[in-house]
C-alpha positions in Angstrom: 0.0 0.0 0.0 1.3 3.3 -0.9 -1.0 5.9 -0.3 -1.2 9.3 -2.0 0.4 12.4 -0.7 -1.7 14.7 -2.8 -4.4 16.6 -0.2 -7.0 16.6 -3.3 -6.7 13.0 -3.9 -7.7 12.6 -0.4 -10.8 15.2 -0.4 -11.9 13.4 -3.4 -11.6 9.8 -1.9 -13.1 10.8 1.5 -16.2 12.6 -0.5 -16.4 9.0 -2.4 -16.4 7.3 1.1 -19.5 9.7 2.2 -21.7 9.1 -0.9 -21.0 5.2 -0.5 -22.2 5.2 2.9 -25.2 5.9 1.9 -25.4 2.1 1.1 -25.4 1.4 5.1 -28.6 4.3 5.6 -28.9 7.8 5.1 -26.2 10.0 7.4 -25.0 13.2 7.7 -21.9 12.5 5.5 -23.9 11.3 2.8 -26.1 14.3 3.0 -23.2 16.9 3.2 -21.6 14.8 0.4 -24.9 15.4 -1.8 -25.3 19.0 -1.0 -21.8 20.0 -2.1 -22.1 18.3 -5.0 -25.9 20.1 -6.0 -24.2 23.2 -4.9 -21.2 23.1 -6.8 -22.9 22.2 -10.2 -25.3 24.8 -9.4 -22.5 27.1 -9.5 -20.7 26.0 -12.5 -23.5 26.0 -14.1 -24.2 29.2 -13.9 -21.2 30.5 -14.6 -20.9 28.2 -17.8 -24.1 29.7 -18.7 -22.8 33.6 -18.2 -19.4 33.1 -20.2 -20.9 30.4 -22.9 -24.1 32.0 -23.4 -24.9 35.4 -21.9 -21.4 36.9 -22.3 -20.7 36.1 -25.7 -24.2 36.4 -27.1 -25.9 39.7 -25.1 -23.2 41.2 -23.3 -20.7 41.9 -26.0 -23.2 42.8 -28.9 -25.1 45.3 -26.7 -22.5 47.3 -24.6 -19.4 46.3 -27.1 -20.6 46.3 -30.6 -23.6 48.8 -29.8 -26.2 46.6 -31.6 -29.4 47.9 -29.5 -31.6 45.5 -31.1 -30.5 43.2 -27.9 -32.0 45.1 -25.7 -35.4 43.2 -26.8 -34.0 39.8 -25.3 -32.1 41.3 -22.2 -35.7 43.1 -21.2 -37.5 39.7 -21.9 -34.6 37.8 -19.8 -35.1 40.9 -16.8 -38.8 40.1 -16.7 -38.6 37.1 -15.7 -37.1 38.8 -12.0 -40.5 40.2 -11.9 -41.8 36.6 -10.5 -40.3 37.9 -6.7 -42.8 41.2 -7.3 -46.0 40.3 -6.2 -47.6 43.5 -8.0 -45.9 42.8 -11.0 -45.3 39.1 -11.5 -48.0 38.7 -14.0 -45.0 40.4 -16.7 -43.3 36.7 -15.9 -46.0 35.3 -18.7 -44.3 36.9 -21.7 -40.9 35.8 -21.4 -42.1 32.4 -20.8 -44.6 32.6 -23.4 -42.4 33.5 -26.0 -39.7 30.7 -25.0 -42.9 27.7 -25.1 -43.6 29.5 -28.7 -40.2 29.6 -30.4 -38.5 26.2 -28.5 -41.8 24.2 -29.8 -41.6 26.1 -33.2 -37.8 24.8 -33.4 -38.4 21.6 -31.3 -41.2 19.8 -33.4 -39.4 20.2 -36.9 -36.3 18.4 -35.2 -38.6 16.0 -33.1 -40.1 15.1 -36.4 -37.3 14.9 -38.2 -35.3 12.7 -36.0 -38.5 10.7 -34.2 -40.6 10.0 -37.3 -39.4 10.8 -40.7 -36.1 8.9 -39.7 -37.4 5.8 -38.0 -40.4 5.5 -41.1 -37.0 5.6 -43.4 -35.4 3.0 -41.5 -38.1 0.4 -41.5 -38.7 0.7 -45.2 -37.4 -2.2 -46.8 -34.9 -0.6 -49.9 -32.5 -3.3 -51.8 -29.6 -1.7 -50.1 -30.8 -3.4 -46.8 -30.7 -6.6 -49.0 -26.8 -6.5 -49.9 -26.4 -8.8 -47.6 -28.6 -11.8 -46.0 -27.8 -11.0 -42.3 -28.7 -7.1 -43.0 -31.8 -8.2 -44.9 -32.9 -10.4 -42.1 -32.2 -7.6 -39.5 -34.7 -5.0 -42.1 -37.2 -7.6 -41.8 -37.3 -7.9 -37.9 -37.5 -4.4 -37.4 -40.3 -3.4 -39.8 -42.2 -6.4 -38.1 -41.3 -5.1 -34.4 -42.4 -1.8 -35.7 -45.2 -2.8 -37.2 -46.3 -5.1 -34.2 -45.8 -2.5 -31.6 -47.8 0.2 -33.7 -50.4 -2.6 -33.7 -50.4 -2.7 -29.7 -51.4 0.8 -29.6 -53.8 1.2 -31.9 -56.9 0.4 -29.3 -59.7 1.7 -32.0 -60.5 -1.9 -32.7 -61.0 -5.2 -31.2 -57.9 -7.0 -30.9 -59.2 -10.3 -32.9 -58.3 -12.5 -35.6 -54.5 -11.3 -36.9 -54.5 -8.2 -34.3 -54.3 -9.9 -31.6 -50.8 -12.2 -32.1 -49.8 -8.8 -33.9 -50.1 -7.0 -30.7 -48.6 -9.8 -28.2 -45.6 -9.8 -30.5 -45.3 -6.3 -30.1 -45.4 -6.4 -26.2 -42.2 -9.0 -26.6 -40.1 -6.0 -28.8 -41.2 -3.4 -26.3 -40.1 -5.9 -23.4 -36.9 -6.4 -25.5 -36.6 -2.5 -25.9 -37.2 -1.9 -22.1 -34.7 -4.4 -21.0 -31.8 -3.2 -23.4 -32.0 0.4 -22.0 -32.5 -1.3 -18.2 -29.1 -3.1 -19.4 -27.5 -0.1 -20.5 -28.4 1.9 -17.8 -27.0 -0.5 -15.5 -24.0 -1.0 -17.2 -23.5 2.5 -17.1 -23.8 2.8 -13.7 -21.7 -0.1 -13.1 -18.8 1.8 -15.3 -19.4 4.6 -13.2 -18.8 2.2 -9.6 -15.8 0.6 -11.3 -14.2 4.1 -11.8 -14.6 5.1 -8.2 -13.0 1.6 -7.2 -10.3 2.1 -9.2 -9.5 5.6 -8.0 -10.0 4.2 -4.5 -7.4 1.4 -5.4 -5.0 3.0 -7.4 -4.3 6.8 -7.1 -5.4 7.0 -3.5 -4.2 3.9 -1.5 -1.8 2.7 -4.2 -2.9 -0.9 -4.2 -3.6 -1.3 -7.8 -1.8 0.5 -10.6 -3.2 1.0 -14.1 
Protein backbone atom coordinates (compact mmCIF):
# COMPACT_ATOMS: atom_id res chain seq x y z
CA UNK A 1 0.00 0.00 0.00
CA UNK A 2 1.35 3.31 -0.86
CA UNK A 3 -1.02 5.86 -0.32
CA UNK A 4 -1.19 9.28 -2.02
CA UNK A 5 0.35 12.42 -0.73
CA UNK A 6 -1.72 14.68 -2.75
CA UNK A 7 -4.42 16.59 -0.19
CA UNK A 8 -7.03 16.63 -3.28
CA UNK A 9 -6.75 13.05 -3.92
CA UNK A 10 -7.69 12.64 -0.36
CA UNK A 11 -10.82 15.18 -0.45
CA UNK A 12 -11.87 13.39 -3.37
CA UNK A 13 -11.64 9.83 -1.89
CA UNK A 14 -13.13 10.80 1.51
CA UNK A 15 -16.22 12.55 -0.48
CA UNK A 16 -16.42 8.99 -2.44
CA UNK A 17 -16.40 7.34 1.05
CA UNK A 18 -19.54 9.66 2.24
CA UNK A 19 -21.65 9.10 -0.90
CA UNK A 20 -21.05 5.16 -0.48
CA UNK A 21 -22.22 5.22 2.88
CA UNK A 22 -25.21 5.92 1.93
CA UNK A 23 -25.42 2.11 1.08
CA UNK A 24 -25.37 1.39 5.15
CA UNK A 25 -28.58 4.34 5.56
CA UNK A 26 -28.90 7.76 5.11
CA UNK A 27 -26.16 10.04 7.41
CA UNK A 28 -24.96 13.23 7.71
CA UNK A 29 -21.91 12.50 5.51
CA UNK A 30 -23.91 11.34 2.83
CA UNK A 31 -26.08 14.32 2.95
CA UNK A 32 -23.16 16.89 3.23
CA UNK A 33 -21.60 14.84 0.42
CA UNK A 34 -24.93 15.37 -1.76
CA UNK A 35 -25.26 18.96 -0.97
CA UNK A 36 -21.80 20.02 -2.13
CA UNK A 37 -22.13 18.31 -4.97
CA UNK A 38 -25.91 20.13 -6.01
CA UNK A 39 -24.16 23.19 -4.88
CA UNK A 40 -21.24 23.10 -6.78
CA UNK A 41 -22.86 22.17 -10.20
CA UNK A 42 -25.31 24.82 -9.44
CA UNK A 43 -22.53 27.13 -9.49
CA UNK A 44 -20.67 25.95 -12.54
CA UNK A 45 -23.49 26.04 -14.14
CA UNK A 46 -24.22 29.25 -13.87
CA UNK A 47 -21.16 30.51 -14.57
CA UNK A 48 -20.87 28.18 -17.82
CA UNK A 49 -24.06 29.68 -18.71
CA UNK A 50 -22.77 33.58 -18.16
CA UNK A 51 -19.41 33.14 -20.22
CA UNK A 52 -20.85 30.38 -22.93
CA UNK A 53 -24.11 32.04 -23.37
CA UNK A 54 -24.86 35.42 -21.94
CA UNK A 55 -21.41 36.85 -22.28
CA UNK A 56 -20.74 36.08 -25.69
CA UNK A 57 -24.24 36.41 -27.13
CA UNK A 58 -25.91 39.69 -25.06
CA UNK A 59 -23.19 41.25 -23.28
CA UNK A 60 -20.71 41.86 -26.02
CA UNK A 61 -23.15 42.84 -28.89
CA UNK A 62 -25.08 45.25 -26.67
CA UNK A 63 -22.45 47.31 -24.62
CA UNK A 64 -19.37 46.31 -27.10
CA UNK A 65 -20.58 46.25 -30.56
CA UNK A 66 -23.57 48.78 -29.84
CA UNK A 67 -26.21 46.62 -31.62
CA UNK A 68 -29.41 47.86 -29.52
CA UNK A 69 -31.61 45.55 -31.10
CA UNK A 70 -30.47 43.17 -27.89
CA UNK A 71 -31.96 45.06 -25.74
CA UNK A 72 -35.39 43.21 -26.78
CA UNK A 73 -33.97 39.82 -25.33
CA UNK A 74 -32.08 41.31 -22.25
CA UNK A 75 -35.66 43.11 -21.18
CA UNK A 76 -37.48 39.75 -21.92
CA UNK A 77 -34.63 37.84 -19.80
CA UNK A 78 -35.13 40.92 -16.77
CA UNK A 79 -38.81 40.12 -16.72
CA UNK A 80 -38.64 37.11 -15.75
CA UNK A 81 -37.13 38.82 -12.03
CA UNK A 82 -40.48 40.18 -11.89
CA UNK A 83 -41.80 36.61 -10.47
CA UNK A 84 -40.30 37.95 -6.71
CA UNK A 85 -42.81 41.22 -7.26
CA UNK A 86 -45.95 40.25 -6.23
CA UNK A 87 -47.59 43.47 -7.99
CA UNK A 88 -45.91 42.78 -10.98
CA UNK A 89 -45.28 39.09 -11.51
CA UNK A 90 -48.00 38.70 -14.01
CA UNK A 91 -45.05 40.36 -16.66
CA UNK A 92 -43.29 36.65 -15.85
CA UNK A 93 -45.99 35.28 -18.66
CA UNK A 94 -44.32 36.95 -21.68
CA UNK A 95 -40.90 35.79 -21.41
CA UNK A 96 -42.11 32.37 -20.78
CA UNK A 97 -44.60 32.60 -23.35
CA UNK A 98 -42.45 33.46 -25.99
CA UNK A 99 -39.73 30.67 -25.04
CA UNK A 100 -42.87 27.73 -25.15
CA UNK A 101 -43.63 29.53 -28.69
CA UNK A 102 -40.20 29.65 -30.43
CA UNK A 103 -38.50 26.17 -28.45
CA UNK A 104 -41.75 24.21 -29.84
CA UNK A 105 -41.59 26.06 -33.21
CA UNK A 106 -37.75 24.83 -33.43
CA UNK A 107 -38.37 21.55 -31.33
CA UNK A 108 -41.23 19.79 -33.41
CA UNK A 109 -39.42 20.16 -36.87
CA UNK A 110 -36.25 18.38 -35.15
CA UNK A 111 -38.60 16.02 -33.13
CA UNK A 112 -40.07 15.09 -36.36
CA UNK A 113 -37.27 14.86 -38.21
CA UNK A 114 -35.33 12.66 -35.96
CA UNK A 115 -38.47 10.66 -34.20
CA UNK A 116 -40.59 9.95 -37.29
CA UNK A 117 -39.38 10.84 -40.73
CA UNK A 118 -36.14 8.92 -39.68
CA UNK A 119 -37.41 5.78 -37.95
CA UNK A 120 -40.43 5.51 -41.06
CA UNK A 121 -37.04 5.59 -43.39
CA UNK A 122 -35.39 3.04 -41.50
CA UNK A 123 -38.13 0.43 -41.47
CA UNK A 124 -38.72 0.73 -45.19
CA UNK A 125 -37.44 -2.20 -46.77
CA UNK A 126 -34.90 -0.63 -49.86
CA UNK A 127 -32.52 -3.33 -51.83
CA UNK A 128 -29.55 -1.69 -50.08
CA UNK A 129 -30.80 -3.40 -46.81
CA UNK A 130 -30.68 -6.62 -49.01
CA UNK A 131 -26.77 -6.51 -49.86
CA UNK A 132 -26.45 -8.85 -47.55
CA UNK A 133 -28.57 -11.77 -46.04
CA UNK A 134 -27.76 -11.03 -42.31
CA UNK A 135 -28.71 -7.08 -42.98
CA UNK A 136 -31.76 -8.24 -44.93
CA UNK A 137 -32.94 -10.42 -42.11
CA UNK A 138 -32.21 -7.60 -39.52
CA UNK A 139 -34.69 -5.03 -42.12
CA UNK A 140 -37.21 -7.63 -41.75
CA UNK A 141 -37.26 -7.91 -37.94
CA UNK A 142 -37.50 -4.44 -37.36
CA UNK A 143 -40.27 -3.41 -39.83
CA UNK A 144 -42.21 -6.44 -38.12
CA UNK A 145 -41.27 -5.09 -34.43
CA UNK A 146 -42.36 -1.77 -35.70
CA UNK A 147 -45.18 -2.79 -37.17
CA UNK A 148 -46.29 -5.06 -34.17
CA UNK A 149 -45.84 -2.52 -31.62
CA UNK A 150 -47.82 0.24 -33.69
CA UNK A 151 -50.43 -2.57 -33.72
CA UNK A 152 -50.45 -2.74 -29.69
CA UNK A 153 -51.40 0.85 -29.56
CA UNK A 154 -53.82 1.18 -31.86
CA UNK A 155 -56.86 0.37 -29.34
CA UNK A 156 -59.73 1.74 -31.95
CA UNK A 157 -60.54 -1.95 -32.74
CA UNK A 158 -61.02 -5.20 -31.22
CA UNK A 159 -57.94 -6.95 -30.94
CA UNK A 160 -59.18 -10.30 -32.93
CA UNK A 161 -58.26 -12.50 -35.56
CA UNK A 162 -54.46 -11.32 -36.92
CA UNK A 163 -54.50 -8.20 -34.27
CA UNK A 164 -54.32 -9.93 -31.64
CA UNK A 165 -50.77 -12.17 -32.12
CA UNK A 166 -49.76 -8.75 -33.91
CA UNK A 167 -50.13 -6.98 -30.66
CA UNK A 168 -48.57 -9.82 -28.21
CA UNK A 169 -45.64 -9.79 -30.54
CA UNK A 170 -45.26 -6.26 -30.06
CA UNK A 171 -45.43 -6.45 -26.16
CA UNK A 172 -42.23 -9.00 -26.62
CA UNK A 173 -40.12 -6.05 -28.80
CA UNK A 174 -41.17 -3.45 -26.26
CA UNK A 175 -40.13 -5.92 -23.38
CA UNK A 176 -36.89 -6.39 -25.47
CA UNK A 177 -36.56 -2.48 -25.95
CA UNK A 178 -37.16 -1.89 -22.09
CA UNK A 179 -34.74 -4.37 -21.04
CA UNK A 180 -31.77 -3.20 -23.39
CA UNK A 181 -32.05 0.43 -22.02
CA UNK A 182 -32.50 -1.29 -18.23
CA UNK A 183 -29.14 -3.13 -19.44
CA UNK A 184 -27.51 -0.14 -20.46
CA UNK A 185 -28.35 1.88 -17.80
CA UNK A 186 -26.99 -0.45 -15.50
CA UNK A 187 -24.02 -0.96 -17.22
CA UNK A 188 -23.47 2.55 -17.06
CA UNK A 189 -23.76 2.83 -13.71
CA UNK A 190 -21.73 -0.14 -13.07
CA UNK A 191 -18.81 1.75 -15.33
CA UNK A 192 -19.36 4.65 -13.23
CA UNK A 193 -18.83 2.21 -9.63
CA UNK A 194 -15.79 0.62 -11.33
CA UNK A 195 -14.21 4.12 -11.76
CA UNK A 196 -14.61 5.13 -8.23
CA UNK A 197 -13.02 1.65 -7.15
CA UNK A 198 -10.27 2.14 -9.20
CA UNK A 199 -9.49 5.63 -7.98
CA UNK A 200 -10.00 4.21 -4.47
CA UNK A 201 -7.43 1.41 -5.41
CA UNK A 202 -5.03 2.97 -7.43
CA UNK A 203 -4.26 6.79 -7.07
CA UNK A 204 -5.42 7.01 -3.51
CA UNK A 205 -4.19 3.86 -1.46
CA UNK A 206 -1.78 2.66 -4.23
CA UNK A 207 -2.94 -0.92 -4.17
CA UNK A 208 -3.58 -1.31 -7.76
CA UNK A 209 -1.77 0.51 -10.60
CA UNK A 210 -3.21 0.97 -14.07
Amino acid sequence: MNLSPDPWVWLAAFLTLCIFSFLYRDNIFYQFAEHLFVGISAGYLIAITYHNQIYPNLVVPLFFEGQIIYVIPLAFGLLYFTRFIPRIGFLVRLPIAFLLGWGSGVAIPAYFQRDILRQTQGTLLTADKFATWDSGLWAIVILIGVVCTLIYFFFSKERKGILKPAANLGIIFLMLGFGASFGYTVMSRISLLIGRVQFLLGPWLGVIRY
